[in-house]
Backbone as XML, in Angstrom:
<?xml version="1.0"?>
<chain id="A" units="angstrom">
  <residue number="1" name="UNK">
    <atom name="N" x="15.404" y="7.644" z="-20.149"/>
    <atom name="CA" x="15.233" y="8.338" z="-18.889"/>
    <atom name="C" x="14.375" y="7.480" z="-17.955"/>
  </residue>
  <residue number="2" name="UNK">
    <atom name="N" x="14.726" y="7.151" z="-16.590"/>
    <atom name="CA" x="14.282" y="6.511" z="-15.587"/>
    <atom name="C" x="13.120" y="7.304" z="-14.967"/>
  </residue>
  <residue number="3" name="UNK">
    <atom name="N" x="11.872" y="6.956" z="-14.740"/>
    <atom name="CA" x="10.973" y="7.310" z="-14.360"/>
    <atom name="C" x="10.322" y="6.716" z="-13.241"/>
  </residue>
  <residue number="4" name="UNK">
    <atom name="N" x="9.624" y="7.268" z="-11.921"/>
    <atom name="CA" x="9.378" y="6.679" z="-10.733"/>
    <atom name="C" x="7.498" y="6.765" z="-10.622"/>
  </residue>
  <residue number="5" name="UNK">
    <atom name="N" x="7.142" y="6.050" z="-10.075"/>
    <atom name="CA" x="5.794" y="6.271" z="-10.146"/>
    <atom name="C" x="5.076" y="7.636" z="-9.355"/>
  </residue>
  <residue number="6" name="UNK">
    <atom name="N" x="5.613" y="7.796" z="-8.417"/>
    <atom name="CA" x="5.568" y="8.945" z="-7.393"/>
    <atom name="C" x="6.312" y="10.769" z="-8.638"/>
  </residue>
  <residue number="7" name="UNK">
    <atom name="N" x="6.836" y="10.039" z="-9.445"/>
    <atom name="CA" x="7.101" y="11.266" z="-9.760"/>
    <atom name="C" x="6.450" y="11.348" z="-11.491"/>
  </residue>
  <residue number="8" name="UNK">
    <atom name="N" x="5.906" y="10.626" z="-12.173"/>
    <atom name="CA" x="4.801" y="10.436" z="-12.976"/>
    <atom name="C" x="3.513" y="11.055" z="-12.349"/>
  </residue>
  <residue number="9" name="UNK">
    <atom name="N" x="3.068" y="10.228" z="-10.886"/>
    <atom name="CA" x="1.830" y="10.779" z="-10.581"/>
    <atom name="C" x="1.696" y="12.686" z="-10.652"/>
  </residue>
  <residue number="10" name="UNK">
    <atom name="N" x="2.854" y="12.937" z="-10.170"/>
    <atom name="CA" x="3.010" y="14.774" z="-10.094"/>
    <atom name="C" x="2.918" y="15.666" z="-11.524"/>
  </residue>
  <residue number="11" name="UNK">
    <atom name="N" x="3.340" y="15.215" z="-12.511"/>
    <atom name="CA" x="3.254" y="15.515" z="-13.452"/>
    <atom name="C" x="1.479" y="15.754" z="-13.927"/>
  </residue>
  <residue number="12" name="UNK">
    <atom name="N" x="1.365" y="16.695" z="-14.972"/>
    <atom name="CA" x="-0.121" y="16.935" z="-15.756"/>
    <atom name="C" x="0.002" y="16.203" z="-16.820"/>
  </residue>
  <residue number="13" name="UNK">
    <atom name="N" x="-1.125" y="16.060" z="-17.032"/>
    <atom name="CA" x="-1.369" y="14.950" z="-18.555"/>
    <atom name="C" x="-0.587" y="15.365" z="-19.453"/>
  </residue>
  <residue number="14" name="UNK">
    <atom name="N" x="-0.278" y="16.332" z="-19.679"/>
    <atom name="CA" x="0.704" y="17.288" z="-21.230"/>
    <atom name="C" x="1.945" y="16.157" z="-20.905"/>
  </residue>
  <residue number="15" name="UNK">
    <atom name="N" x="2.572" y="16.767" z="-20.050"/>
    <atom name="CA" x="3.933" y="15.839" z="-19.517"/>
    <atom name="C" x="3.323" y="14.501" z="-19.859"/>
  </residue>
  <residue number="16" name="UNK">
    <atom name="N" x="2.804" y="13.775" z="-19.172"/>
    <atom name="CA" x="2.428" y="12.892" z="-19.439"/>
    <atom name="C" x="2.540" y="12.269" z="-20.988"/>
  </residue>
  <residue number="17" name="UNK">
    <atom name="N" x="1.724" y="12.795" z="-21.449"/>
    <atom name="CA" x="1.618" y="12.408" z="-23.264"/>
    <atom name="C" x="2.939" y="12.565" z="-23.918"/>
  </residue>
  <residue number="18" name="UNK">
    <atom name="N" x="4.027" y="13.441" z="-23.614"/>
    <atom name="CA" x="4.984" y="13.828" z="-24.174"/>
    <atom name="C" x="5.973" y="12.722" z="-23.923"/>
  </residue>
  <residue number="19" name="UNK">
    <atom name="N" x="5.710" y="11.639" z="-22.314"/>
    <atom name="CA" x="6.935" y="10.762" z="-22.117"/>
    <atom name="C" x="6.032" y="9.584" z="-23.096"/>
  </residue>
  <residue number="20" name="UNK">
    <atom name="N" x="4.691" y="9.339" z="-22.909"/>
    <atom name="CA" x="4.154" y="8.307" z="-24.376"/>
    <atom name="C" x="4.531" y="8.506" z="-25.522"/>
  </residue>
  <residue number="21" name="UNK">
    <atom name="N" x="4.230" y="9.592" z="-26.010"/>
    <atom name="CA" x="5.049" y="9.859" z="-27.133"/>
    <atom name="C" x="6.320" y="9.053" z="-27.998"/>
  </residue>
  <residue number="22" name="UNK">
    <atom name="N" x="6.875" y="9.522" z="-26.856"/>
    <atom name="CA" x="8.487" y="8.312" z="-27.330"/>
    <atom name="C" x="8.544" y="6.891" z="-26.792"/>
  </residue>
  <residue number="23" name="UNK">
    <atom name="N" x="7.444" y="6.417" z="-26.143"/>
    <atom name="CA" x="7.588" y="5.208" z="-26.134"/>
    <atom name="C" x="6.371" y="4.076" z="-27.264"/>
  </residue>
  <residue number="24" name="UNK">
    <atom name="N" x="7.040" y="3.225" z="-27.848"/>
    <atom name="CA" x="6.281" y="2.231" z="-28.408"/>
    <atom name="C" x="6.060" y="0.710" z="-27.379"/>
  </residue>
  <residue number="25" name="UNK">
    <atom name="N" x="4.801" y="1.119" z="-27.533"/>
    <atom name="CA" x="4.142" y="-0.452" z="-26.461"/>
    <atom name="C" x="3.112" y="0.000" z="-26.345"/>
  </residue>
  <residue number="26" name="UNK">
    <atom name="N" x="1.937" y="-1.931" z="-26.263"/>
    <atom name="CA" x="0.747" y="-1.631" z="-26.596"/>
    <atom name="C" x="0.089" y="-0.842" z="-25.518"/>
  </residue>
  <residue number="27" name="UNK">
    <atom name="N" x="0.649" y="-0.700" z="-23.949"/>
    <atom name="CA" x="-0.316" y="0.149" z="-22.949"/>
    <atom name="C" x="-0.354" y="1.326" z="-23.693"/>
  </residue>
  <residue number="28" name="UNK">
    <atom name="N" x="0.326" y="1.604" z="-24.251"/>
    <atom name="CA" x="0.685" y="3.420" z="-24.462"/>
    <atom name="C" x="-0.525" y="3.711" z="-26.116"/>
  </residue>
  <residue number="29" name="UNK">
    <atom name="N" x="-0.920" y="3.242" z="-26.835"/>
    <atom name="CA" x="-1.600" y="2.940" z="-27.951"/>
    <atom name="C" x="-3.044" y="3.830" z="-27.527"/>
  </residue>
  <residue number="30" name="UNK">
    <atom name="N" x="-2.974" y="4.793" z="-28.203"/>
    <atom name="CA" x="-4.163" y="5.772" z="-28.126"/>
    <atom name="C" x="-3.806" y="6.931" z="-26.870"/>
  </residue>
  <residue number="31" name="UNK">
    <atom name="N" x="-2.412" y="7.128" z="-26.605"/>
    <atom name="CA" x="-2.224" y="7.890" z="-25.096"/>
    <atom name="C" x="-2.994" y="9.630" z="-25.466"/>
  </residue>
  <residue number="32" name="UNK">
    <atom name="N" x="-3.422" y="9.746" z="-26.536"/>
    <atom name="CA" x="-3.645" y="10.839" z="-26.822"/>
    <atom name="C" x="-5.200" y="11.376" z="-26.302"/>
  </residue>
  <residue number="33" name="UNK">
    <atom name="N" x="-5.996" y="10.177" z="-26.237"/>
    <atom name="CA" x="-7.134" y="9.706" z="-25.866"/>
    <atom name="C" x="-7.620" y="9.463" z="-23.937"/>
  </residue>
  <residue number="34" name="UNK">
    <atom name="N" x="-6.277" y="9.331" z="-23.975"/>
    <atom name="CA" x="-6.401" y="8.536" z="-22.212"/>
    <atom name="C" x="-6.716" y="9.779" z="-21.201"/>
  </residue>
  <residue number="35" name="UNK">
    <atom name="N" x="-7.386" y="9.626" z="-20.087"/>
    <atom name="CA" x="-6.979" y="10.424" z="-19.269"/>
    <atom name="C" x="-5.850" y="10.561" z="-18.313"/>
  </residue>
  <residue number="36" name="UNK">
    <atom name="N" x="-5.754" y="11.457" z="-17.419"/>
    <atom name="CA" x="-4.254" y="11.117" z="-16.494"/>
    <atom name="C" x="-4.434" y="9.456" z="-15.554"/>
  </residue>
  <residue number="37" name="UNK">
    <atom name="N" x="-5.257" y="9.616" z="-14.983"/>
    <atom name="CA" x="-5.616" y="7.815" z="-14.531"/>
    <atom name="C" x="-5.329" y="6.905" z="-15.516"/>
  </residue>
  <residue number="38" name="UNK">
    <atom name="N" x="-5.760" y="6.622" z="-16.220"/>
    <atom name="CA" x="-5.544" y="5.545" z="-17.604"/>
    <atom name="C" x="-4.144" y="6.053" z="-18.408"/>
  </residue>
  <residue number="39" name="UNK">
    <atom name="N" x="-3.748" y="7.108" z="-18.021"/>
    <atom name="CA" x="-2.424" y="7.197" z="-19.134"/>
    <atom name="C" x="-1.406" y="6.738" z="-17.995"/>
  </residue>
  <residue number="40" name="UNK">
    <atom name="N" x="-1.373" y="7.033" z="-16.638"/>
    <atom name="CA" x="-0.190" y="6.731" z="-15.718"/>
    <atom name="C" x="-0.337" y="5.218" z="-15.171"/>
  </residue>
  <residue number="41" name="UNK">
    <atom name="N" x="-1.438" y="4.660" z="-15.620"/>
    <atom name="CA" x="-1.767" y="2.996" z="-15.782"/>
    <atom name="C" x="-1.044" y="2.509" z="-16.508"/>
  </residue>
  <residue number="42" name="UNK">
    <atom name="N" x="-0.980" y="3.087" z="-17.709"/>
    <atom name="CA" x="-0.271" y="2.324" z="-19.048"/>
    <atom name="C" x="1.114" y="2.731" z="-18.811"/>
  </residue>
  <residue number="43" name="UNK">
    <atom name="N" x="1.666" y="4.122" z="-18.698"/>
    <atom name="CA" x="2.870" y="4.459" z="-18.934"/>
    <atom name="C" x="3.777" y="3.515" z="-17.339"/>
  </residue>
  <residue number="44" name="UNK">
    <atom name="N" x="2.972" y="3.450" z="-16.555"/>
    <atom name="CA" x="3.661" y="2.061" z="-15.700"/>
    <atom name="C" x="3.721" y="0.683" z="-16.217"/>
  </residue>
  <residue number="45" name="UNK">
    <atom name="N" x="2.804" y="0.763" z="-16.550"/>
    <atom name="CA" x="2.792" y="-1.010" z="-17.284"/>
    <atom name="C" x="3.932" y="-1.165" z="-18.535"/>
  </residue>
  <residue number="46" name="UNK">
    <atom name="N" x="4.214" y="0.103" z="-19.431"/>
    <atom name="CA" x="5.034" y="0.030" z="-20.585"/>
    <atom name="C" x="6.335" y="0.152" z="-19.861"/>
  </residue>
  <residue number="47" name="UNK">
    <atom name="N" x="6.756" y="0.787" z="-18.816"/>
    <atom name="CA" x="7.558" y="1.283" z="-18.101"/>
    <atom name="C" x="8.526" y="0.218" z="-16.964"/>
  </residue>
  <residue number="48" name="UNK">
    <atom name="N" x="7.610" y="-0.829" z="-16.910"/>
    <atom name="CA" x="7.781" y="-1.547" z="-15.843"/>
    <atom name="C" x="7.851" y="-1.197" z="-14.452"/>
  </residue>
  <residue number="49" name="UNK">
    <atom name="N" x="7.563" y="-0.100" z="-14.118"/>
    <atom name="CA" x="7.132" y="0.501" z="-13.041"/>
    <atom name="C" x="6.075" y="-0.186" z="-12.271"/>
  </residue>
  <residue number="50" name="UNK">
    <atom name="N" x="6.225" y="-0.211" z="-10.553"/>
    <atom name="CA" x="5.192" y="-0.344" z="-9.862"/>
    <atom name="C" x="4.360" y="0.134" z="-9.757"/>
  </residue>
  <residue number="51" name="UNK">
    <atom name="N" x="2.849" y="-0.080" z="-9.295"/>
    <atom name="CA" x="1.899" y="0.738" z="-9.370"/>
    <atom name="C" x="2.030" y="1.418" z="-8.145"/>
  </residue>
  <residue number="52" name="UNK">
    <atom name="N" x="2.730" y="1.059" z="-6.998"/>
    <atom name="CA" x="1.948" y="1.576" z="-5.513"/>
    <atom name="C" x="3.833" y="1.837" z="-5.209"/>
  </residue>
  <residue number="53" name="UNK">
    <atom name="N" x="4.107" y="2.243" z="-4.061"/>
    <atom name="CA" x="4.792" y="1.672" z="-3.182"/>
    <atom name="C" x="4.820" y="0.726" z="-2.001"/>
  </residue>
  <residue number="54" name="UNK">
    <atom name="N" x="5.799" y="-0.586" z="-2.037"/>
    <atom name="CA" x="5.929" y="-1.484" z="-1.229"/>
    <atom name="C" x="6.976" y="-0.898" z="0.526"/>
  </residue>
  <residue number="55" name="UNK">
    <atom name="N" x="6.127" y="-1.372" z="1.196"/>
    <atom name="CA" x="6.617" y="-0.536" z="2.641"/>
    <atom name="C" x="7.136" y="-1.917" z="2.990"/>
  </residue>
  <residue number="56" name="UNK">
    <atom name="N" x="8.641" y="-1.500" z="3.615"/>
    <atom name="CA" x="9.056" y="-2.706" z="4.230"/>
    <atom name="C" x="9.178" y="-2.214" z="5.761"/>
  </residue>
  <residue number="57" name="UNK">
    <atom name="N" x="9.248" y="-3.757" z="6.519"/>
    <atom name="CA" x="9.525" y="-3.313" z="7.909"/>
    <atom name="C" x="10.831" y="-3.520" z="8.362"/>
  </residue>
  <residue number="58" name="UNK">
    <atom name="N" x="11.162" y="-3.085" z="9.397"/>
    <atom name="CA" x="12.628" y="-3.273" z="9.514"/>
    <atom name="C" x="12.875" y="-3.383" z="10.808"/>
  </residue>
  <residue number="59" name="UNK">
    <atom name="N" x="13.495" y="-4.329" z="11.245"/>
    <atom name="CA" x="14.004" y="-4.193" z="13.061"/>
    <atom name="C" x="13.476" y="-5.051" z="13.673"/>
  </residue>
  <residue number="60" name="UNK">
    <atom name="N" x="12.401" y="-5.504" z="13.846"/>
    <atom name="CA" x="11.190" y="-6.192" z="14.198"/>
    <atom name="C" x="10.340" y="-7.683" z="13.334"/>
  </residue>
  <residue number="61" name="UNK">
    <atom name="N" x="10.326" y="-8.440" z="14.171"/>
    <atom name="CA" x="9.768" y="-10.002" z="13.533"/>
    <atom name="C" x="8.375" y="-9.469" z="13.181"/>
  </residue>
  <residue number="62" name="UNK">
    <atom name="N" x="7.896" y="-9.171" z="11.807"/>
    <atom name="CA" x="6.812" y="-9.178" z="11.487"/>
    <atom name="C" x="5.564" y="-9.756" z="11.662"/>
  </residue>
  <residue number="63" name="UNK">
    <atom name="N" x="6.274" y="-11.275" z="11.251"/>
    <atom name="CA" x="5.636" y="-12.726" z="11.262"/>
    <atom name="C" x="5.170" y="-13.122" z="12.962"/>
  </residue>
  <residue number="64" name="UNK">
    <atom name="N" x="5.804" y="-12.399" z="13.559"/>
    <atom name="CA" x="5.101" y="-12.943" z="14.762"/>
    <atom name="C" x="4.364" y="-12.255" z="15.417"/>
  </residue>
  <residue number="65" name="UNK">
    <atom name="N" x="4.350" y="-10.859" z="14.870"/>
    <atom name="CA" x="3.622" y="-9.318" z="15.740"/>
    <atom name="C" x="2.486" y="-10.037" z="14.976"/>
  </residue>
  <residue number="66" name="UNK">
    <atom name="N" x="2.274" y="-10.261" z="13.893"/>
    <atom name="CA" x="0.962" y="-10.403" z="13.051"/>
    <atom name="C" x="0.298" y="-11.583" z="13.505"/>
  </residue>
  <residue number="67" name="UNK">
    <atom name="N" x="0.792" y="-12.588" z="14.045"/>
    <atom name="CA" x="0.546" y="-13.857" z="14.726"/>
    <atom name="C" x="-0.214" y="-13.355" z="16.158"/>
  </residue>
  <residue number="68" name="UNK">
    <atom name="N" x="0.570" y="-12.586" z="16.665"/>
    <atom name="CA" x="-0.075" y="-12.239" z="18.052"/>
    <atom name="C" x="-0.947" y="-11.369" z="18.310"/>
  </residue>
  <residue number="69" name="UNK">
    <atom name="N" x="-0.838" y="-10.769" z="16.951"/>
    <atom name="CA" x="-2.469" y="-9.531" z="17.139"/>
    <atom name="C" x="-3.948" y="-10.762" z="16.455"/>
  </residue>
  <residue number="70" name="UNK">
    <atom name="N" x="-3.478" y="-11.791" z="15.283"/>
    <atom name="CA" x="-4.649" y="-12.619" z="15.568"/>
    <atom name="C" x="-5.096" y="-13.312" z="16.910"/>
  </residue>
  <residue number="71" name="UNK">
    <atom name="N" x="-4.146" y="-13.795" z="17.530"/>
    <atom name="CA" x="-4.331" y="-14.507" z="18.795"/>
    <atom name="C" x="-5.267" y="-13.473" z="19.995"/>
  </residue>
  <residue number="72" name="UNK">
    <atom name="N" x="-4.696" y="-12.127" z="19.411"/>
    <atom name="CA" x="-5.351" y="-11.546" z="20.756"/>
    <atom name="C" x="-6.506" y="-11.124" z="19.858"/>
  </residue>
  <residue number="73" name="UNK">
    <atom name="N" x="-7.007" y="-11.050" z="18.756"/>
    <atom name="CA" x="-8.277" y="-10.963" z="18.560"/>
    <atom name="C" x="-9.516" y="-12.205" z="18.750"/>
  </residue>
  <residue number="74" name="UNK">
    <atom name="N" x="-8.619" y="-13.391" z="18.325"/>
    <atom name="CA" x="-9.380" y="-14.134" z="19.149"/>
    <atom name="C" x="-9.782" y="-14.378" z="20.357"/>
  </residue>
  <residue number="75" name="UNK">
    <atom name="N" x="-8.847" y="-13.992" z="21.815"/>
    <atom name="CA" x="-9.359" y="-13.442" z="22.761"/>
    <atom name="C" x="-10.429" y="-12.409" z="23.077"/>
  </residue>
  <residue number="76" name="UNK">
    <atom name="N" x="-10.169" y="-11.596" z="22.053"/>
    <atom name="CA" x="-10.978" y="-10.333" z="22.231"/>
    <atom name="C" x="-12.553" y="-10.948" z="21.825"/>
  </residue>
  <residue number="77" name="UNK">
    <atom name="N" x="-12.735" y="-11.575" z="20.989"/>
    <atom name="CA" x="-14.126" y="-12.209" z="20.476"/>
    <atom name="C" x="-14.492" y="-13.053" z="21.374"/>
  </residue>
  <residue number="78" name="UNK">
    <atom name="N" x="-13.746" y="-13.695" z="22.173"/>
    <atom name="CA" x="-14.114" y="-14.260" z="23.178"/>
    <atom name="C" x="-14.626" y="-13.507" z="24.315"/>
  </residue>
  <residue number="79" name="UNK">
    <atom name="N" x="-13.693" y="-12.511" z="24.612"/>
    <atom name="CA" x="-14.285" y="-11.860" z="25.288"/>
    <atom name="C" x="-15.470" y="-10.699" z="25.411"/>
  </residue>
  <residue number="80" name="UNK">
    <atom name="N" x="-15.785" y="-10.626" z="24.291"/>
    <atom name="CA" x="-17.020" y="-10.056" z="23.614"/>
    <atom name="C" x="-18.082" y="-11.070" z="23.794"/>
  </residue>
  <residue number="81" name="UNK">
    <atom name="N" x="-18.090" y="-12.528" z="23.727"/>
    <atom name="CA" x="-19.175" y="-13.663" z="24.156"/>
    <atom name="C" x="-19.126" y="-13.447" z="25.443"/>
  </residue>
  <residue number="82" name="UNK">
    <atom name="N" x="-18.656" y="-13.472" z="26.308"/>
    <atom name="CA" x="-18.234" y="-14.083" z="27.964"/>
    <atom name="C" x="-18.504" y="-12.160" z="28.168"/>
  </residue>
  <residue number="83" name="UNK">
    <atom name="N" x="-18.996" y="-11.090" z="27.765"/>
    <atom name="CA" x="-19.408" y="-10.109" z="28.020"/>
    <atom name="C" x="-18.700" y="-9.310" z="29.479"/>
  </residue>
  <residue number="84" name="UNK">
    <atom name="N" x="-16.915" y="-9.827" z="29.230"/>
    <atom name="CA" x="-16.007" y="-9.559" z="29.826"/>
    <atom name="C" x="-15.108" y="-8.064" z="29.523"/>
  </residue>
  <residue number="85" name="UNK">
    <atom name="N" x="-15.982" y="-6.761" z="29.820"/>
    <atom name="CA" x="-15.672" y="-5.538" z="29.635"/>
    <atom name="C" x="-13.876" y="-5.528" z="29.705"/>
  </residue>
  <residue number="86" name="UNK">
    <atom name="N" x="-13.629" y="-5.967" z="30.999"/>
    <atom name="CA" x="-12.005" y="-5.856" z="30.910"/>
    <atom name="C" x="-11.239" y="-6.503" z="30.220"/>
  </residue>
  <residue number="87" name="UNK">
    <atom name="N" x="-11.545" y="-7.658" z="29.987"/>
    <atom name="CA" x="-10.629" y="-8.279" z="28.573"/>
    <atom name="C" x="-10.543" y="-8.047" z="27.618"/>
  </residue>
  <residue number="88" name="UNK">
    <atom name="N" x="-11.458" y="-7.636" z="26.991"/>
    <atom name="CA" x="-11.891" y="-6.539" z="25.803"/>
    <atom name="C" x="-11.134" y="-5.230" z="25.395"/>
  </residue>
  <residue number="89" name="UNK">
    <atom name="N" x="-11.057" y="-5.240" z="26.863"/>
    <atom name="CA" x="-10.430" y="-3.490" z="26.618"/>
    <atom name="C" x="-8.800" y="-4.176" z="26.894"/>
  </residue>
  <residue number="90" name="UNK">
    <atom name="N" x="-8.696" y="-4.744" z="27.129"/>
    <atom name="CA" x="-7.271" y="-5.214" z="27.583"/>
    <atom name="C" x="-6.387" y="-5.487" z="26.381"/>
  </residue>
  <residue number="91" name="UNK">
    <atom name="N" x="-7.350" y="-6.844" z="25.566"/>
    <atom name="CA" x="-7.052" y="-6.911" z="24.506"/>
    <atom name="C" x="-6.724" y="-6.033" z="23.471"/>
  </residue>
  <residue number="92" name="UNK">
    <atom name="N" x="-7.811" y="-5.234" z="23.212"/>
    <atom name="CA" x="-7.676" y="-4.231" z="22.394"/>
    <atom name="C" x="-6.577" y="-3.258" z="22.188"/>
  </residue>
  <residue number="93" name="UNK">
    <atom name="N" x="-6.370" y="-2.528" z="23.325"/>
    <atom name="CA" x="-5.564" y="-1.626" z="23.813"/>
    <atom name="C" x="-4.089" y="-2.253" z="23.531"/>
  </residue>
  <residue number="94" name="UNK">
    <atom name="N" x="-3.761" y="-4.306" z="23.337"/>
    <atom name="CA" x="-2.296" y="-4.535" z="22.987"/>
    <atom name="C" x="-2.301" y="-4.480" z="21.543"/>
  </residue>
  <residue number="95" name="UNK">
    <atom name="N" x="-3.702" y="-5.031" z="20.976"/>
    <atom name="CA" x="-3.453" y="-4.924" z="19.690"/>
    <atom name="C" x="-3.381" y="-3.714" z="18.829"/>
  </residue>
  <residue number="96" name="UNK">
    <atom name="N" x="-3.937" y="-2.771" z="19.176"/>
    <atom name="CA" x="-3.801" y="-1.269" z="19.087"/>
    <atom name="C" x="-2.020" y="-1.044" z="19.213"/>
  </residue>
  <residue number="97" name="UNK">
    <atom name="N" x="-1.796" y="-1.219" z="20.322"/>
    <atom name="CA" x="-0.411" y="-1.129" z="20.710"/>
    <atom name="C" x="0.584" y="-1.895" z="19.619"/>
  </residue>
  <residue number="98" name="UNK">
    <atom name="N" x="0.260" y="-3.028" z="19.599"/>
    <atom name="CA" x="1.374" y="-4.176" z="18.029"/>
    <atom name="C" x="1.029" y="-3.168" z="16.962"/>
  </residue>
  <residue number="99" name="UNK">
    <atom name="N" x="0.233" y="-2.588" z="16.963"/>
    <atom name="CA" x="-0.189" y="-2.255" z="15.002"/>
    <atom name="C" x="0.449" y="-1.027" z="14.924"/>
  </residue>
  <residue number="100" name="UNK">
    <atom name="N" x="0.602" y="-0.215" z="16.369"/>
    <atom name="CA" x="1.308" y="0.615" z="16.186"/>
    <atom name="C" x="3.103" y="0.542" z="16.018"/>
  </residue>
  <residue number="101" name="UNK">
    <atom name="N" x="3.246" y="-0.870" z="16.608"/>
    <atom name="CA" x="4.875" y="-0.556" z="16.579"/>
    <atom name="C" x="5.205" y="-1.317" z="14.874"/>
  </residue>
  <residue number="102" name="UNK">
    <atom name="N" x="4.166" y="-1.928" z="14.308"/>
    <atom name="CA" x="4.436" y="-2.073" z="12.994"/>
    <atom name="C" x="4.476" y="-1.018" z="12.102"/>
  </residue>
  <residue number="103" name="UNK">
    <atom name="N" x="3.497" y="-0.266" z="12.751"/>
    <atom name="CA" x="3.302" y="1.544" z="11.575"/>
    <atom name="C" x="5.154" y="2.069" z="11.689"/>
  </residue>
  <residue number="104" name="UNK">
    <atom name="N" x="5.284" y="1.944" z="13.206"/>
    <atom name="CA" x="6.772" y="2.072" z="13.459"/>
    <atom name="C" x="7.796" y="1.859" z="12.546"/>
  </residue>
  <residue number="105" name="UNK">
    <atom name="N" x="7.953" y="0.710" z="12.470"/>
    <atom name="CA" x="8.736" y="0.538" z="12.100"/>
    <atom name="C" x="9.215" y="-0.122" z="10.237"/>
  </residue>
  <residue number="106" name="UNK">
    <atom name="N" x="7.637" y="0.447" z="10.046"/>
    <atom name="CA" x="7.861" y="0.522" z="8.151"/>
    <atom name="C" x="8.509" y="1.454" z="7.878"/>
  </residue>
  <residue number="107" name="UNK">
    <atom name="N" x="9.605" y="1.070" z="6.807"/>
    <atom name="CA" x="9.914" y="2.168" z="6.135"/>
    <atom name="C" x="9.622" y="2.204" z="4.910"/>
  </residue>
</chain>
């Protein structure tokens, strides 16, 4: 049976112990012992399961939104020396703006 990490995490430790149970591998070794943190550690690692989910982006050049929000932070630090209120806020307000169209467009 195929198991997802998102749907392991939902489960209670009982469940839990019951899918160790039938598996042999060394993460799983003492699952009787583990708590739910340390048992859904191992039962991923025996599992080959990811730990997290990976967000991809889609539509949009990543590589260069991320390029241009450093560039404008280096402006922005500049303009934090040179005690240039409007560049600051100028800056800010695009890079605010890029990070949002990246939140965008992860799926």
């Amino acid at each position: 049976m195929s198991h997802t990490y998102e749907e392991l995490k939902k489960k209670n430790v009982a469940d839990l112990r019951e899918i160790a149970k039938d598996i042999e591998h060394e993460a799983v070794q003492g699952y009787t012992q583990l708590n739910k943190e340390h048992l859904l550690k191992a039962l991923c690692t025996a599992l080959n399961i990811e730990l997290h989910v990976h967000h991809e982006v889609k539509g949009i050049d990543k590589a260069k939104i991320k390029k241009d929000i450093r560039e404008l932070k280096k402006k922005r630090d500049e303009a934090i020396k040179s005690k240039s209120s409007e560049e600051q806020h100028k800056a800010r307000r695009k890079i605010r703006y890029l990070k949002k169209v990246l939140r965008r467009a992860t799926v």
